[in-house]
Phi, psi and omega in degrees: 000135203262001175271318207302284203330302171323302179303313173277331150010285207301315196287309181334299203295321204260013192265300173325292166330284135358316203263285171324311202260326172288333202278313193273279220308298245244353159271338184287281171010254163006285135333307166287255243282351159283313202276314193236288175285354187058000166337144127277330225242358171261328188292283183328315161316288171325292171322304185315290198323309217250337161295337196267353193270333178291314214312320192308302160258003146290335182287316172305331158315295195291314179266015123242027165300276178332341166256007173309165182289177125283172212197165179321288211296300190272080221262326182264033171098175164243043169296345170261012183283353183290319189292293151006261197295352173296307187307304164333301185301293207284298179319310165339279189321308195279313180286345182287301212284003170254357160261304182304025180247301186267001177239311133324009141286270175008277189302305189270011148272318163267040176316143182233155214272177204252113182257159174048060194269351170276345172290307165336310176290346202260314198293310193294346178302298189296314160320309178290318199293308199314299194273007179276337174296313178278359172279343202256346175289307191275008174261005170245342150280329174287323177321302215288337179265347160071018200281132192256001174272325174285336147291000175271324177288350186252345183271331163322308163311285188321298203291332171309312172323306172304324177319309164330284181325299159306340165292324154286323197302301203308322189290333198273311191296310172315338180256017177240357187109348201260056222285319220299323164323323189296323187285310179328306199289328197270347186278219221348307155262029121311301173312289184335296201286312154297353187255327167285339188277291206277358123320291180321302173325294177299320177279357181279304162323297217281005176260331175285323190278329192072056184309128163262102173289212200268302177304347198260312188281332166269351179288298210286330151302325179283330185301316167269356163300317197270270182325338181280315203276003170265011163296000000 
């Protein structure tokens, strides 16, 4: 269908973006908090930023593999290269958050004091408007295509977008003195990031197994009540 073709397009284009615009906020990040401001909870942003910019083109990857024909080898199309790259993507996701894990044990055991953390809350700012405008762009192209990797790339987008927001908040509380924030906030995004990674994981498995939720096992009941009963 030439609406469908349009419509990934689209996810593509704005996947691409995405991908760019999260890779640079999340190496400046980085930089500052290493170099300069000591953040854990601005490194871990960064770290965030620049892990959801792969997820982000692996998914862009996957759909566009996913629009290839079938072919002799691949007789029904690559429509599960989507599932792929969701787990692919979601692996990604688990292993950042065990290093923002171990680097926030660090900070809340050693705490170090947090320098220019309102410049630092200004990058993370900038960081939050970018990616919740573009998560909210691809939470409205995944509705119309039901592509389970592009909801995952949009719901990832969003949730960096919230890390940020904490990261500023943590950065505003570290500039009154309350430093324990900085490790806390990067332990809370790490949690996000393991409860969204191994969701993915899981509903991306039950689709490759070709897994029947609770709607699918009552649609496959009417379906056969309706075929018994035109017998």
């Amino acid at each position: 269908m030439p609406g469908e073709g349009t419509r990934l397009f689209s996810i593509e284009t704005i996947a691409a973006v995405t991908t760019l615009s999260l890779i640079a906020l999340g190496i400046i990040q980085i930089i500052l908090g290493e170099t300069i401001s000591h953040s854990v909870a601005l490194i871990a942003n960064g770290i965030d930023c620049i892990g959801d910019g792969f997820v982000s083109g692996i998914v862009w990857m996957g759909l566009k593999i996913y629009r290839r024909p079938a072919n002799q080898r691949f007789h029904y199309g690559y429509y599960k290269i989507e599932n792929l790259a969701s787990i692919g993507a979601a692996a990604v996701m688990l292993i950042l958050a065990g290093y923002i894990i171990f680097r926030s044990y660090n900070q809340l055991v050693h705490p170090e004091i947090i320098q220019l953390p309102l410049f630092g809350a200004v990058i993370a700012v900038i960081s939050a408007v970018v990616a919740l405008s573009l998560g909210f762009i691809k939470i409205k192209l995944s509705r119309k295509t039901q592509l389970g990797s592009a909801k995952l790339d949009a719901f990832n987008t969003i949730k960096d977008g919230t890390s940020s927001s904490l990261t500023v908040f943590a950065l505003l509380l570290t500039s009154v003195g309350f430093l324990v924030a900085d490790a806390l906030v990067g332990f809370i995004i790490a949690g996000i990031i393991v409860t969204i990674g191994f969701t993915a994981i899981k509903e991306s498995s039950y689709m490759l197994l070709d897994g029947c939720d609770g709607a699918c096992v009552e649609k496959s009941h009417t379906l056969k009540g309706i075929a018994e009963r035109g017998m």
